[in-house]
NUBA-829900 format. One record per residue (C-alpha): residue in one letter; x, y negated, z. Coordinates in steps of 0.5 Angstrom, whole numbers, padded with zeros to 4 digits, always signed. Layout:
// NUBA-829900
aXYZ...
// end
This chain:
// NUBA-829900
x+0189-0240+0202x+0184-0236+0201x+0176-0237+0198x+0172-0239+0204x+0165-0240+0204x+0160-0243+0210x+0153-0243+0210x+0150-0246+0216x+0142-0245+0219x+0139-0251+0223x+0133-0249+0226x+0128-0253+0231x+0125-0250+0237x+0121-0255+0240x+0120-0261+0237x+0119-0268+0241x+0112-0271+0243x+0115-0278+0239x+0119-0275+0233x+0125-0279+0231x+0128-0279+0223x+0135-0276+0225x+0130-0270+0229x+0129-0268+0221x+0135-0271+0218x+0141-0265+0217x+0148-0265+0213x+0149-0257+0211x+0155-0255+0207x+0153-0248+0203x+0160-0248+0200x+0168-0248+0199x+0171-0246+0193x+0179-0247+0193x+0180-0249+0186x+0188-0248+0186x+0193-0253+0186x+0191-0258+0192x+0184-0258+0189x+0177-0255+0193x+0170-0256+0191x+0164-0257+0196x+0156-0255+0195x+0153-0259+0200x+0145-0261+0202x+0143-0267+0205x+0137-0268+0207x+0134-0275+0211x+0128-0275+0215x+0122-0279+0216x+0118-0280+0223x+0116-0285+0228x+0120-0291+0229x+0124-0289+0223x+0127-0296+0222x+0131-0295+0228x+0133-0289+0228x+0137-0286+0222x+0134-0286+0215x+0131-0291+0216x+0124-0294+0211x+0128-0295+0205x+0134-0291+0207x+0138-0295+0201x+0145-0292+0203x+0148-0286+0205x+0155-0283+0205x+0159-0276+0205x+0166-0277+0210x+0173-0272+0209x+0178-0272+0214x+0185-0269+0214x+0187-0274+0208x+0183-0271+0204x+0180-0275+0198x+0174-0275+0194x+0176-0273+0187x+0169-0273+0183x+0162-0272+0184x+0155-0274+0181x+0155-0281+0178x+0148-0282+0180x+0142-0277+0185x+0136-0278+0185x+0131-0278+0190x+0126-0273+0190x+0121-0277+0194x+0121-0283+0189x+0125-0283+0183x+0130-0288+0186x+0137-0287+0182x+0143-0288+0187x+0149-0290+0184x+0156-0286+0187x+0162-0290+0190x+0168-0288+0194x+0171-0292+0199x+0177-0291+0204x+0175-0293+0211x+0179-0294+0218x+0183-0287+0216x+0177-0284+0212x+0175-0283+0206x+0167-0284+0203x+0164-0282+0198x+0158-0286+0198x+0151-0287+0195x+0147-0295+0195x+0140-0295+0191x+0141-0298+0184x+0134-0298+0182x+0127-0294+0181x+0122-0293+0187x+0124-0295+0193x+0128-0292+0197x+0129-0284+0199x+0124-0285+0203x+0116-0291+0202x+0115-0293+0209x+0108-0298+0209x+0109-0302+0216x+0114-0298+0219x+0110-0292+0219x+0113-0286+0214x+0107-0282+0214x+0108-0275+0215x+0114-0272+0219x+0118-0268+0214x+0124-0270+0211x+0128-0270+0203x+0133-0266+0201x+0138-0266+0195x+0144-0262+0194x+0151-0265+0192x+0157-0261+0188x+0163-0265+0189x+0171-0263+0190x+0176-0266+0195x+0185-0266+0193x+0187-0264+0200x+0182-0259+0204x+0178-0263+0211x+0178-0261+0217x+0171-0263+0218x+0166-0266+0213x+0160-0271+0216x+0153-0274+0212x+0149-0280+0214x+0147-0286+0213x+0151-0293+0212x+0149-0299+0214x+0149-0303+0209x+0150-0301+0202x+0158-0302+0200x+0161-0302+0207x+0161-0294+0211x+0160-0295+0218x+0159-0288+0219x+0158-0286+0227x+0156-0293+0229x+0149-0294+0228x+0144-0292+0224x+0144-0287+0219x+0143-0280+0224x+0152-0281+0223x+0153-0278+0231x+0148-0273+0230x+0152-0266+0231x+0148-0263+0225x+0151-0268+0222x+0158-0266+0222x+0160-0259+0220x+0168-0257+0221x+0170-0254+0214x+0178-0250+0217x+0177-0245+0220x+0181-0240+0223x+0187-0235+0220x+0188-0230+0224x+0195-0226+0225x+0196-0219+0228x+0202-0219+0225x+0207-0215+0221x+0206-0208+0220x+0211-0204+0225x+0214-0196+0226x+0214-0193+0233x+0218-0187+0235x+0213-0181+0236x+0210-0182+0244x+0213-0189+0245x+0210-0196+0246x+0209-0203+0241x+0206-0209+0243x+0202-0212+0238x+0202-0220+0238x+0197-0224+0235x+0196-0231+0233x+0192-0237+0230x+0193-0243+0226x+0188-0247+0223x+0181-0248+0225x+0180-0252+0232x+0183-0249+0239x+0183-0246+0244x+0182-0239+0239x+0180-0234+0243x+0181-0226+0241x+0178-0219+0242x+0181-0212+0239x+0179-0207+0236x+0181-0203+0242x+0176-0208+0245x+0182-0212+0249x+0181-0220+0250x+0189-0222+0250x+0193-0224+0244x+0198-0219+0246x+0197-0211+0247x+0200-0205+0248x+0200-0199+0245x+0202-0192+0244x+0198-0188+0238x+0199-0181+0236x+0199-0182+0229x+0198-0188+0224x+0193-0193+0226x+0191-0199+0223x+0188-0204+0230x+0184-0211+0228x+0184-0217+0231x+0179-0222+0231x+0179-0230+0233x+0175-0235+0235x+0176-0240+0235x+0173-0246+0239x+0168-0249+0234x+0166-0241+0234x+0169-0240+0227x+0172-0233+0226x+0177-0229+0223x+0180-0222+0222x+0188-0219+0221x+0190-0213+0221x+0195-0209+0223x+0198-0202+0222x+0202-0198+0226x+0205-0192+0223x+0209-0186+0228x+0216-0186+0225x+0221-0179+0224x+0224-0177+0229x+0232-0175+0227x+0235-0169+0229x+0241-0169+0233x+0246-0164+0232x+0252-0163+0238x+0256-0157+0234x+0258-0151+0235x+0260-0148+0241x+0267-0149+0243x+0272-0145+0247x+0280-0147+0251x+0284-0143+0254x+0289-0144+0259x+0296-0141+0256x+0294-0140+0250x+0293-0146+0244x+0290-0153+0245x+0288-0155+0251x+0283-0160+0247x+0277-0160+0241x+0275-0164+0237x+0266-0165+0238x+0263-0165+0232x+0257-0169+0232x+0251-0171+0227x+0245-0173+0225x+0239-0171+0220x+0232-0174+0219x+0230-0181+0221x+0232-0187+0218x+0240-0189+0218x+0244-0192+0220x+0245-0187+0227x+0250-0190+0234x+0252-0184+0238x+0252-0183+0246x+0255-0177+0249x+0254-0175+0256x+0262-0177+0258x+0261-0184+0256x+0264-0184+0248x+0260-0186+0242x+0264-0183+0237x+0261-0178+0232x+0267-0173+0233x+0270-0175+0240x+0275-0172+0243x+0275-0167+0250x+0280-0164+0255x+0275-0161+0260x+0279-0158+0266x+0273-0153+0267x+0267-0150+0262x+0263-0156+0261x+0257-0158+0258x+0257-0165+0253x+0250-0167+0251x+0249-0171+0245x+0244-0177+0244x+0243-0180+0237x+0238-0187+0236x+0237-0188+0228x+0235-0195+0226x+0227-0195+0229x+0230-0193+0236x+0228-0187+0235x+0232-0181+0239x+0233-0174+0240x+0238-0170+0244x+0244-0163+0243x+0248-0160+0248x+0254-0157+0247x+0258-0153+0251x+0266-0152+0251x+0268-0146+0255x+0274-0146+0259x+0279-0139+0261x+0284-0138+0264x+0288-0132+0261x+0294-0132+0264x+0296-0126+0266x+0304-0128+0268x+0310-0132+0266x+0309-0132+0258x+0303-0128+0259x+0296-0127+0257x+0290-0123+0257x+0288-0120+0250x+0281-0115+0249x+0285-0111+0245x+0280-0105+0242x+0276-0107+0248x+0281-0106+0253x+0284-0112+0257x+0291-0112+0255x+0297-0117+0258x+0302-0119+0252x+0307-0124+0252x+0305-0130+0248x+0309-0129+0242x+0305-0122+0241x+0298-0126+0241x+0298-0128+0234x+0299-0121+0232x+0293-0118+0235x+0289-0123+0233x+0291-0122+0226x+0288-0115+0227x+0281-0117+0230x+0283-0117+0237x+0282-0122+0242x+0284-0128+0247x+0281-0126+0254x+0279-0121+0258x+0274-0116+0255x+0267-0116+0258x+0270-0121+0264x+0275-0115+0266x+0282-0116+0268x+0287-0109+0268x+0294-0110+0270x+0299-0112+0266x+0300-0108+0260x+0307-0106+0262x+0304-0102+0267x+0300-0099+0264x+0300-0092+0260x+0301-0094+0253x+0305-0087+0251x+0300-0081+0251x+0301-0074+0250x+0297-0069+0248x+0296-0062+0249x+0298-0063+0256x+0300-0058+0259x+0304-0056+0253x+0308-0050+0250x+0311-0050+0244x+0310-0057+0241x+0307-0064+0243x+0304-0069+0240x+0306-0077+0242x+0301-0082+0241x+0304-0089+0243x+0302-0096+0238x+0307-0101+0236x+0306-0109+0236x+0312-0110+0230x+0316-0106+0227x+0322-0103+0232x+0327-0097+0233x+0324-0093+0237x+0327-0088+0241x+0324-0081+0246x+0328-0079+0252x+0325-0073+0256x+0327-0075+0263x+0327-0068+0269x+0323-0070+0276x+0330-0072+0279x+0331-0077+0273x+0337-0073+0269x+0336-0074+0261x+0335-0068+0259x+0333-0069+0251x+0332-0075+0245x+0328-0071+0241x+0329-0079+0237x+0333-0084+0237x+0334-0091+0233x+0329-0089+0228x+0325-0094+0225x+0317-0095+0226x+0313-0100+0222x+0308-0104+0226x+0301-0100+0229x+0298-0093+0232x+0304-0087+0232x+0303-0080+0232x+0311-0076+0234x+0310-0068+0234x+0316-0067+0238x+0319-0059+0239x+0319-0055+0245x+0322-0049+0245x+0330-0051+0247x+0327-0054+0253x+0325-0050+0260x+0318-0049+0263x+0317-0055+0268x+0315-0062+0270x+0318-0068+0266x+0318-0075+0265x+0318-0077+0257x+0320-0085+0255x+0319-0089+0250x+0323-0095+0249x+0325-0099+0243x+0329-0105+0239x+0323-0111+0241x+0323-0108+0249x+0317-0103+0250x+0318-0099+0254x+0313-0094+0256x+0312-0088+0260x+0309-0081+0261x+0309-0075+0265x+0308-0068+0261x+0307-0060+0264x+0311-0055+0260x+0308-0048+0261x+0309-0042+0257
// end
């Protein structure tokens, strides 16, 4: 428990045309220590009053007995064993008493002057009232604490009768409340927390205010950056008490759904692997991606291109998003076929032919979304000059090593020369220079064929 100190002021507006003791009489407790272990000590100043009719009311001529009274189960542990009345010099000795639940510390005249207060006849002179302080300390801390006057020495009646004992000023109320604004919290950047306080202690109904200027003990809020709020609680003996509360903007993880991925149709896996992930924020992370899956790496086997976003929630709820996006085409060119970009001209190979071309930087697919016929009608044989005279260059390329063989065909489809036959050509470009001079000026059909089943063709002029 934390140290409390309450000092309370009684003030007397107007006062009555016939003034009664308790009108002057008061109890004030100025302080409240927590000495440790169970133990408090309390300052208190009592004061008793003279007036009119005093013998009646209150502190009467001789005020011969007076009390202090604790609650709760607390009990007096020590106190002054003698006060002295500044009035009179009368000497009290003091007392403790358990009564009816509560606890006393009482002191009865002993002996000296007479009484707090000398009255002559019933009648105490001047209005006015003496005031003494008492330091003593409680095992158990009281929820109020009550001076007055006893009836008779010895015996307590405190709140019946005399001694001004029902008299509010009488009566101080000691616990007062602890507020709880709760536990320091995290909220996501842009998000909402509520903030729930509460009360203990002190005397309900507890009222609240915050510093947000909000009267109800439950509040949202959404704080741009880290803010500290204030509860205050009053409680219903208008004792008060403060907590706070500090909500921090937690780090937001960064979701990362991967590289772009691609599936072709005809060649390789119809399926790939997503490769999600997460940085930042605070771990653990639970993944969800649009299909529905909550793996990190999930698997997909879309029909058509597809776009998968991926949501990552770190352990503060906070989240973030990535998208990633498998491309689907169809490369099929024909049975066993499929388009390759081979030296950005779209090319129609079989299967078995693929992985070569990719080797040597071609690749799957059309190039720029064109697709040409198959290859095998197109002119992979060129020759060059064209018309020629003397001699002519062939030009063709090879996807394996192969034997090749050059056939020189007339327009009525008579083989008229194999310049070469079975020869055998390693993998790539070619360049055959092949003689003229035994053939005849005129048109002609040359063929290429080989061993791994190319066959090309092209037509050549020869003019002398």
């Amino acid at each position: 428990m934390k140290n409390k100190c309450i000092s309370l002021l009684f003030a007397f507006l107007v006062l009555p045309a016939t003034l009664l003791a308790c009108d002057l009489s008061s109890f004030t407790v100025n302080s409240v220590a927590d000495l440790g272990g169970g133990y408090y000590e309390f300052n208190v100043t009592f004061c008793a009053g003279s007036g009119q009719n005093a013998y009646r009311y209150g502190a009467d001529q001789n005020t011969y007995t007076w009390a202090i009274r604790v609650d709760n189960g607390a009990v007096v542990t020590s106190a002054p064993a003698f006060l002295t009345s500044p009035n009179t010099g009368s000497i009290y000795f003091s007392d403790t008493i358990s009564y009816m639940g509560y606890h006393y510390l009482v002191y009865d005249y002993s002996s000296g002057g007479n009484g707090w207060w000398t009255c002559i006849d019933g009648g105490c002179g001047p209005v006015q009232s003496t005031c003494i302080d008492v330091t003593f300390t409680t095992y158990g801390m009281p929820n109020t604490i009550l001076g007055g006057g006893a009836e008779s020495a010895g015996i307590v009646i405190a709140g019946l009768g005399y001694g001004c004992n029902d008299e509010p000023d009488m009566i101080q109320h000691l616990l007062v409340p602890e507020a709880h604004a709760g536990n320091d919290t995290q909220v996501c950047p842009g998000g909402t927390v509520t903030l729930d306080a509460g009360a203990s202690d002190g005397t309900p109904p507890y009222t609240y205010l915050w510093s947000t200027g909000a009267t109800s003990s439950s509040i949202s809020v959404a704080p741009a950056v880290s803010t500290t709020y204030s509860v205050t609680v009053t409680d219903g003996n208008g004792n008060t008490a403060t907590d706070d509360v500090t909500v921090s903007i937690a780090s937001t993880p960064t979701a990362n759904a991967g590289a772009d991925k691609q599936i072709y149709i005809g060649y390789g896996a119809t399926c790939v692997s997503l490769n999600g992930s997460a940085t930042g924020g605070t771990s653990p992370y639970t993944y969800a991606w649009s299909n529905g899956s909550t793996s990190a790496i999930p698997s997909v086997c879309p029909a058509t291109s597809t776009t998968y976003t991926l949501t990552v929630t770190d352990a503060n709820g906070c989240a973030s998003t990535d998208a990633v996006q498998v491309a689907v085409e169809n490369i099929v060119c024909g049975p066993g076929k499929v388009y390759v970009c081979h030296y950005g001209t779209t090319k129609c190979y079989k299967t078995n032919q693929v992985n070569s071309h990719l080797n040597h930087g071609d690749y799957l697919g059309t190039c720029d979304g064109m697709r040409l016929a198959d290859v095998d009608e197109q002119p992979m044989l060129s020759a060059y000059p064209n018309p020629a005279c003397n001699e002519v260059s062939l030009l063709f390329h090879l996807e394996e090593e192969t034997a090749v063989t050059i056939e020189f065909y007339s327009m009525s489809g008579q083989l008229v020369a194999r310049p070469l036959m079975n020869n055998l050509r390693e993998s790539g470009d070619w360049l055959e220079v092949i003689a003229l001079h035994d053939m005849e000026p005129g048109m002609y059909m040359v063929r290429l064929v080989s061993d791994a089943g190319d066959q090309y063709m092209t037509s050549l002029m020869i003019s002398r």
